[in-house]
C-alpha positions as CSV (number, residue, x, y, z in Angstrom):
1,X,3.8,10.6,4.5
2,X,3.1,12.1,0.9
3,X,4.3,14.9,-0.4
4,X,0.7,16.4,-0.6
5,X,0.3,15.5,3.6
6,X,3.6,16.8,4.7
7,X,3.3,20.2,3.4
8,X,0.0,20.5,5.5
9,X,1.7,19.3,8.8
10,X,4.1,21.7,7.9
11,X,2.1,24.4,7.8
12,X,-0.5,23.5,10.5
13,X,2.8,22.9,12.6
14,X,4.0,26.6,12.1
15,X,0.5,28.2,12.4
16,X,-0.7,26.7,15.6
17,X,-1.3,27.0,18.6
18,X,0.1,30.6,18.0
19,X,2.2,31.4,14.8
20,X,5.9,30.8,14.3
21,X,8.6,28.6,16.5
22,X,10.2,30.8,19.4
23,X,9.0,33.3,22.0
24,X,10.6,35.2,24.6
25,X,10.9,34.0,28.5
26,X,10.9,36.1,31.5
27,X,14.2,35.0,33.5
28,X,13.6,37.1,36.8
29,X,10.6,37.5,39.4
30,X,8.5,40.4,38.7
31,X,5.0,39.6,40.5
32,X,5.5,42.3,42.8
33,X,6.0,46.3,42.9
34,X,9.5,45.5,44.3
35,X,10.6,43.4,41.3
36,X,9.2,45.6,38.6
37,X,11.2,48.6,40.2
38,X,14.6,46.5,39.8
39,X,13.4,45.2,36.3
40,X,13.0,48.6,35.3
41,X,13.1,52.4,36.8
42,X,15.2,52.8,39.2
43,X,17.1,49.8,39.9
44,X,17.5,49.3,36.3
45,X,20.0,52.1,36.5
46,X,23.0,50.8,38.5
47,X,23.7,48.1,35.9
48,X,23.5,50.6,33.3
49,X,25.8,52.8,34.6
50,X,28.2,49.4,35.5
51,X,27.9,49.0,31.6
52,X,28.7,52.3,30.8
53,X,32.0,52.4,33.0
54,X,32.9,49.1,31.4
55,X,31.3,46.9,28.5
56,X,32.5,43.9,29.9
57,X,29.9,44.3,32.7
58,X,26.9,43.5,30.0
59,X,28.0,39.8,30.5
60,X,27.2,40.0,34.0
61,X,24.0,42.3,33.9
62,X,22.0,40.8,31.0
63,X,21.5,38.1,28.2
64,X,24.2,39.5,26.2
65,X,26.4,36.1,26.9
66,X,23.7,33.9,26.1
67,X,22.1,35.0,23.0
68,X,22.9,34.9,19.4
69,X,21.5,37.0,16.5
70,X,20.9,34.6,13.8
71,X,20.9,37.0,10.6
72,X,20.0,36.6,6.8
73,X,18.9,38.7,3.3
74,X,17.7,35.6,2.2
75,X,19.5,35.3,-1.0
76,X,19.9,31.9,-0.9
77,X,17.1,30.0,1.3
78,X,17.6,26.1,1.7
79,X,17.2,24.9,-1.7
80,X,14.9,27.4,-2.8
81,X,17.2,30.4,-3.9
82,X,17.0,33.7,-3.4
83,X,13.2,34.6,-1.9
84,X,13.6,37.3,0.2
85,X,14.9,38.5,3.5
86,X,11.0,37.9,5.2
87,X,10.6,34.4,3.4
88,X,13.8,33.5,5.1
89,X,12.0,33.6,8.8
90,X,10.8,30.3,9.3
91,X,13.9,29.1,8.9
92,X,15.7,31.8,11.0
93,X,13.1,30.9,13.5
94,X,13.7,26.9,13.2
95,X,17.5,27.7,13.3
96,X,16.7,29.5,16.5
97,X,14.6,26.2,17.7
98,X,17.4,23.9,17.6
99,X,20.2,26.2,19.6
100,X,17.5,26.6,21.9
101,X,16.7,22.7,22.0
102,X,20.4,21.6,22.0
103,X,22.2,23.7,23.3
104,X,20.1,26.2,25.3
105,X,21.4,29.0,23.7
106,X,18.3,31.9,22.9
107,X,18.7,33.7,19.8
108,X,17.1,36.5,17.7
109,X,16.2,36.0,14.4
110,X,17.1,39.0,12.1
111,X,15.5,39.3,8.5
112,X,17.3,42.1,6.7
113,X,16.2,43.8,3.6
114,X,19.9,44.2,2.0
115,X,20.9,43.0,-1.4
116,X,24.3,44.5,-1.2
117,X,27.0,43.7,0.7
118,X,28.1,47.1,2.2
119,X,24.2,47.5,3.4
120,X,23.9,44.4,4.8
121,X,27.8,44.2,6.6
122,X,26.8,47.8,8.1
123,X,23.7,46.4,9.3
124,X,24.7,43.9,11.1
125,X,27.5,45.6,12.7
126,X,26.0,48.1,14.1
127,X,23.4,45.8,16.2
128,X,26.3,43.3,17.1
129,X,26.9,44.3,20.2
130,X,23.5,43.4,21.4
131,X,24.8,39.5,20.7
132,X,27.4,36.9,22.6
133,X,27.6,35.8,18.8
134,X,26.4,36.4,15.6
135,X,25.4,33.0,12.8
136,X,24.4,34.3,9.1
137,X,22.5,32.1,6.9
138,X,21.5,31.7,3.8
139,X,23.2,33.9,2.2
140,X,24.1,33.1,-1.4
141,X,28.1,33.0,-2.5
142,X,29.6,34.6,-3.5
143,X,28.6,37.5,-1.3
144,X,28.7,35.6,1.8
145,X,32.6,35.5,1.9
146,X,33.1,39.0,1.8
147,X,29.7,39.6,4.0
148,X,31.4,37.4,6.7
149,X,35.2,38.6,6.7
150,X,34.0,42.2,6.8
151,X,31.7,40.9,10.0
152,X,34.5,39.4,11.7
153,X,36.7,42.3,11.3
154,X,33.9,44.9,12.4
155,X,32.7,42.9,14.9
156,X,33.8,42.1,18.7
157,X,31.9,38.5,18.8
158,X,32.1,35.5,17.1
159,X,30.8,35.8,13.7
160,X,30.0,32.1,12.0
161,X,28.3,31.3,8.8
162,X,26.9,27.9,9.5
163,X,26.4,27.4,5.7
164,X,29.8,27.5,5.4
165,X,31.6,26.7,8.4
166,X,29.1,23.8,9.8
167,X,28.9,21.5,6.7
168,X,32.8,21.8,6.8
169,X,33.0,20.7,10.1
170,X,30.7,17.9,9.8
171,X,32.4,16.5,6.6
172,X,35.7,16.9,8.3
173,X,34.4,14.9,11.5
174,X,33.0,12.0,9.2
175,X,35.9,11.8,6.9
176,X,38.1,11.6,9.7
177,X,36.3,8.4,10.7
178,X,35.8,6.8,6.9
179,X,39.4,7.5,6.4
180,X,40.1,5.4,9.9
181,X,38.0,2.8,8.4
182,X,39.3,2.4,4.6
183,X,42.7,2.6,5.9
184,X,43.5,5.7,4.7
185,X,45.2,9.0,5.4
186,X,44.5,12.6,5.0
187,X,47.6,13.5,3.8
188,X,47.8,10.6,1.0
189,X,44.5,10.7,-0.6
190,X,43.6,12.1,-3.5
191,X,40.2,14.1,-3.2
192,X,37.9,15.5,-5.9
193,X,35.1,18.6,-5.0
194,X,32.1,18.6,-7.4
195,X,30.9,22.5,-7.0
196,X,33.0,25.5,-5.6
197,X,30.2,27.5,-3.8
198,X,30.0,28.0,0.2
199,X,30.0,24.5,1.7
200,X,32.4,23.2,-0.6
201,X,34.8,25.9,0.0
202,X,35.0,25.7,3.3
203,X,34.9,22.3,3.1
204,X,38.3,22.3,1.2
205,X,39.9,25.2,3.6
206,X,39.4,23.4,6.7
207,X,40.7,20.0,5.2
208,X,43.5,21.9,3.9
209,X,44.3,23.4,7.0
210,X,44.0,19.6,8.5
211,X,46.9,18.4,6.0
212,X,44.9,17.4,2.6
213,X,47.8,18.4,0.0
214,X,46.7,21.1,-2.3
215,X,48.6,19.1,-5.2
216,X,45.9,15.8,-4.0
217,X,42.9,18.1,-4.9
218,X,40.4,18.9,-7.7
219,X,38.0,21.3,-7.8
220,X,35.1,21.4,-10.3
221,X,32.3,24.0,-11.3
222,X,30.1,24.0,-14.4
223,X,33.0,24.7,-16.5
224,X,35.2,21.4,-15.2
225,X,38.3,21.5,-13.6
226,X,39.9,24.8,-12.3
227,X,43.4,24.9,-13.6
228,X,46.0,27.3,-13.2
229,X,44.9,27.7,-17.5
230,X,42.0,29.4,-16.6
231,X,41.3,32.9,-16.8
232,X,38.8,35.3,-14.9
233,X,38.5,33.1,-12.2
234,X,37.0,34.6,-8.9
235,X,39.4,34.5,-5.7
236,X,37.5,31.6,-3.9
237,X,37.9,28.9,-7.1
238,X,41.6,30.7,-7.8
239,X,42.7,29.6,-4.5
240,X,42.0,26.0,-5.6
241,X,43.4,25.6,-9.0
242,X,46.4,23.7,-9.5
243,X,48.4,22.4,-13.0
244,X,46.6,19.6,-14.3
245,X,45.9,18.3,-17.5
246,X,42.7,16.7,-16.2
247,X,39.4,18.9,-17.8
248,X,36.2,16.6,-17.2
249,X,34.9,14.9,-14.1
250,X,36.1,12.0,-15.1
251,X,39.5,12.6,-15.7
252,X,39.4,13.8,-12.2
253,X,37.8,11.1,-10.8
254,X,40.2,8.6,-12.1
255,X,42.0,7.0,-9.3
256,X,40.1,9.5,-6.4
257,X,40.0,8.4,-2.9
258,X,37.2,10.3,-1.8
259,X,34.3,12.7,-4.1
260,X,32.7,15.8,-2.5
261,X,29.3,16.5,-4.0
262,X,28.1,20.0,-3.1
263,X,26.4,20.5,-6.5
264,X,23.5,18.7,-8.1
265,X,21.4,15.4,-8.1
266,X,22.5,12.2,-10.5
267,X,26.0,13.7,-11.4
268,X,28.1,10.7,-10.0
269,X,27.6,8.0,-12.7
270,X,28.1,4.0,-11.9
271,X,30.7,4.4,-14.1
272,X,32.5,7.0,-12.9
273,X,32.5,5.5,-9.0
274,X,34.2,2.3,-10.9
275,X,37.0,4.1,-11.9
276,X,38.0,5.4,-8.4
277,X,40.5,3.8,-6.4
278,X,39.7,0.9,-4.1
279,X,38.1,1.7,-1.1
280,X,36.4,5.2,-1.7
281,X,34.7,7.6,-0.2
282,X,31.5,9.3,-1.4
283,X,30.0,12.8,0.1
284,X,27.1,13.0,-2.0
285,X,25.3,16.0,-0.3
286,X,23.0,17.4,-2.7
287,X,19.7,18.0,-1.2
288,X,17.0,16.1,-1.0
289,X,18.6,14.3,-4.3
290,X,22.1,13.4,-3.7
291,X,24.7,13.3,-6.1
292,X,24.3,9.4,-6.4
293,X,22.1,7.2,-4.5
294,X,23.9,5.3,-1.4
295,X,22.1,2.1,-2.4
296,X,23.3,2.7,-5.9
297,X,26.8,3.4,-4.6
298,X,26.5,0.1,-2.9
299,X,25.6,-1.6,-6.0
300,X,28.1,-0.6,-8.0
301,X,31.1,-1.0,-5.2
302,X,30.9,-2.8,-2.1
303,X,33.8,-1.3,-0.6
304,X,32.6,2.3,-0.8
305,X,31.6,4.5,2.5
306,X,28.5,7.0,1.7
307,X,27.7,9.9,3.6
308,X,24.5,12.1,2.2
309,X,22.5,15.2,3.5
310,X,19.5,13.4,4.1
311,X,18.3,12.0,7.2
312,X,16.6,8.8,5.7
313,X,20.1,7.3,4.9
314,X,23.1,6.5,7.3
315,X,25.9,8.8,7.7
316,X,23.3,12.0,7.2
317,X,25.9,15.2,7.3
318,X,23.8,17.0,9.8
319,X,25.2,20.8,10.6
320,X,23.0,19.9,13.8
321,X,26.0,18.2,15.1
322,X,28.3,21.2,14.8
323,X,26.9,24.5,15.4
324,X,24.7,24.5,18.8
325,X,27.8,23.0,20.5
326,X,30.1,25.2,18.5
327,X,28.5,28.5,19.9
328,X,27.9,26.7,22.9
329,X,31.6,26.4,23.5
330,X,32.5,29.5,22.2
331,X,30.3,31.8,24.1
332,X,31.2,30.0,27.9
333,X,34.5,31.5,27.5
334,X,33.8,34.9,25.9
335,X,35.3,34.1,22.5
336,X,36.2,36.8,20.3
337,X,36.0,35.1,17.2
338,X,35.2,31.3,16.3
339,X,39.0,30.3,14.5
340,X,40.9,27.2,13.3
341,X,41.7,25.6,16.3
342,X,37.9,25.5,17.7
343,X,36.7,24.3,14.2
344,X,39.2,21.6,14.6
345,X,38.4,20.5,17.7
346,X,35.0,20.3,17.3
347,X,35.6,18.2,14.3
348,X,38.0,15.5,16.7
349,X,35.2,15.6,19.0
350,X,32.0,14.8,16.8
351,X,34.5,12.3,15.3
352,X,34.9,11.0,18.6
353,X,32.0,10.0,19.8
354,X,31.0,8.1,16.8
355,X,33.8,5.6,17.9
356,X,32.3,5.5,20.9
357,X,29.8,3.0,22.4
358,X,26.0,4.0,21.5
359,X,23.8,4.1,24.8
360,X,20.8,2.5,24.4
361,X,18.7,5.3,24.9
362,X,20.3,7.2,21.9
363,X,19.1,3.9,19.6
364,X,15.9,3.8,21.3
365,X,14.9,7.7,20.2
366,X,15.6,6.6,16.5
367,X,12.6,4.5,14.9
368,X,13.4,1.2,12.9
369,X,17.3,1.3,14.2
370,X,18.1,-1.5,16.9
371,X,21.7,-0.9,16.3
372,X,24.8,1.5,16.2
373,X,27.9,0.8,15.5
374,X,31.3,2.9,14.2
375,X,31.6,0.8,10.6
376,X,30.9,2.5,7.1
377,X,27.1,2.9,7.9
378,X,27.7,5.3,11.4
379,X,30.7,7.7,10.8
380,X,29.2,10.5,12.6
381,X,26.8,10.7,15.6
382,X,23.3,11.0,15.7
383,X,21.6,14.2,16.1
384,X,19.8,13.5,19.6
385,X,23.6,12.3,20.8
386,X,23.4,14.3,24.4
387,X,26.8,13.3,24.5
388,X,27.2,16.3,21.7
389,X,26.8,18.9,24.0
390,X,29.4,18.2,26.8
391,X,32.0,17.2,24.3
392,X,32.0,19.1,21.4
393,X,31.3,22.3,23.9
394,X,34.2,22.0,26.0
395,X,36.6,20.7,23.6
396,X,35.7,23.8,21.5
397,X,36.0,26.2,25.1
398,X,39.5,25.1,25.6
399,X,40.7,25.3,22.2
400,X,39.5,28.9,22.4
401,X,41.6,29.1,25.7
402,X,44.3,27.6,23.9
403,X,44.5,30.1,21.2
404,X,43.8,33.4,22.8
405,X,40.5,33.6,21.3
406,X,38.8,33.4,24.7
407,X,38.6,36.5,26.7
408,X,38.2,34.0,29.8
409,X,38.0,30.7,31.1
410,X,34.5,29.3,31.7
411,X,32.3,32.3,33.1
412,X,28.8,31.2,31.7
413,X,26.2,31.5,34.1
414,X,23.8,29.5,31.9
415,X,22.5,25.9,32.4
416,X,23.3,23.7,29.5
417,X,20.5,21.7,28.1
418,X,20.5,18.1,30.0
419,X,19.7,14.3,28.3
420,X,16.2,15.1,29.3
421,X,16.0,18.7,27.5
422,X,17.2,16.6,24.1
423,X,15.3,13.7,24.4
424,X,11.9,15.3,26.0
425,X,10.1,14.0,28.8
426,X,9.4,10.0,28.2
């Protein structure tokens, strides 16, 4: 499909039958004068004044437990920029789609009309309690760090910006694997991050956290290599600099294990991938135009592993695999914030399953694949994986347990989306 003709099914997709992706459901009967009178006045009053007496009761009485505001100023919109809060909807709305479709989790989506931080943190706090959970997006850095730990502070629900948080996850899951399958381990390789913005921040916290050695990291922006040298650097690239006499990307990537591209397309030169070590590892996920080529990768060394963002490649970094489960997890036991451990073990679980055994209904849903198979071309699961949702969910629920962030063990009253919900009706 062209360019020219995708654009149209895009747009006759988001106009028709009716405008725009989501809608709200009625969950109870309400045919009758009966119903309508326990819907709304009188009956609705007894769980109001439950409520009132204690909060807690709103997980019993309505949605609260199963719905998630999904919130942006959209400053930074895909790979568009910064367009507006309204032109951020469709993609609020799609975001809203896919926790729906995977995880049957219903959301609001929540344009706000704040350039500033303080506006937009207020916002947002004050309607939180309305939510189980709360995911920003698109939200341009470096505002969203300090729009995200004000909400978690403020805020009595898990707060989770996806942007951040679910590409971090995802890398983490299918570098766990590539490492399995070059040999390597976290702890000894040497890693280098092209771009210090959201994703590649959060990137670099959670590996940290995960035991990558600070002293085995380089972190480059436009200006090359943050060093301890440099002056008037911001807190999120200070917290990566390190002594080095390397400046230039290729200094840096001299002897790498593994290259993190969260930056721009073409950056990663043949001759730069030939001067890494043997057996590397490329994240090249610029979108849609990676960082280098996999093909070209392949070309140049045929013992590299290449993940990208796009779905037209193997080993596509899909935050699709992360956050539906995440919340999914996170809301069955009442969490009060998403933390370390249950980004952890949702990264051991996606890993997981790619080291499983494919079904053959998984390959079936994916056109022109006859095969899966954990190797350097399927380091992370695919998308429609229904295995995703059990595992990643539950593993996430008990680290939550685990660590205290759960306020209790398994209350959801909601059904989780089956193999048949994922795949659609065949």
């Amino acid at each position: 499909m062209s360019g020219k003709d995708l654009n149209e099914a895009a747009l006759e997709y988001h106009a028709r039958p009716q405008p725009g992706k989501i809608a709200i459901e009625v969950t109870k009967p309400s045919a009758g004068a009966r119903e309508l009178s326990l819907a709304y006045s009188p009956g609705v009053a007894e769980p109001v004044r439950r409520i009132a007496a204690d909060p807690e009761a709103a997980y019993s009485y309505t949605a609260k437990g199963n719905l998630v505001g999904i919130v942006s100023n959209g400053s930074a919109i895909l790979g568009l920029g910064n367009l507006g809060h309204l032109a951020s909807k469709p993609v609020m709305e799609g975001k809203a789609l896919l926790f729906k479709r995977f995880a049957g989790i219903d959301c609001f989506d929540i344009e706000v009309d704040a350039a500033d931080v303080a506006t937009f943190v207020d916002t947002v706090a004050r309607i939180a309690d309305t939510f189980g959970g709360i995911n920003i997006e698109d939200i341009g850095a470096p505002e969203c760090f300090e729009i995200e730990r004000q909400l978690v502070e403020r805020c009595a629900i898990p707060v989770f910006h996806d942007d951040q948080h679910g590409t971090a996850i995802c890398v983490a899951a299918g570098l766990r694997n590539a490492l399995e399958l070059q040999g390597k381990k976290l702890a000894d390789i040497r890693m280098v991050c092209l771009g210090g913005g959201a994703a590649g921040t959060a990137c670099l916290k959670l590996l940290l956290g995960m035991g990558l050695k600070p002293e085995n990291l380089l972190v480059l922006d436009r200006e090359g290599c943050i060093h301890t040298g440099r002056e008037d650097l911001p807190e999120y690239k200070a917290q990566f600099a390190v002594a080095t006499e390397r400046r230039s990307l290729a200094d840096a990537l001299e002897g790498a294990d593994v290259f993190l591209g969260v930056s721009g397309p073409d950056l990663l030169s043949p001759e730069l991938l030939e001067s890494m070590a043997p057996k590397p590892i490329l994240f090249a996920l610029s979108n849609p135009d990676p960082e280098i080529l996999p093909e070209r990768a392949q070309a140049i060394r045929k013992d590299v592993i290449v993940a990208t963002g796009r779905s037209d490649y193997p080993n596509q970094v899909n935050n699709v695999l992360c956050f539906p489960f995440l919340f999914r997890g996170a809301l069955d036991v009442r969490a009060r914030v998403i933390d370390e451990a249950m980004k952890q073990a949702a990264v051991e679980a996606i890993a997981a399953i790619a080291r499983e055994p494919v079904p053959p209904e998984i390959i079936a849903a994916y056109e022109g694949i006859d095969r899966l198979e954990f190797g350097p071309e399927y380091i992370l699961p695919k998308p429609m994986d229904p295995r995703l949702l059990p595992a990643v969910s539950s593993a996430v629920a008990q680290a939550a347990v685990n660590s205290g962030a759960a306020a209790c063990a398994y209350p959801s009253h909601y059904p989780l989306a089956s193999v048949s919900d994922v795949f659609g009706s065949r």
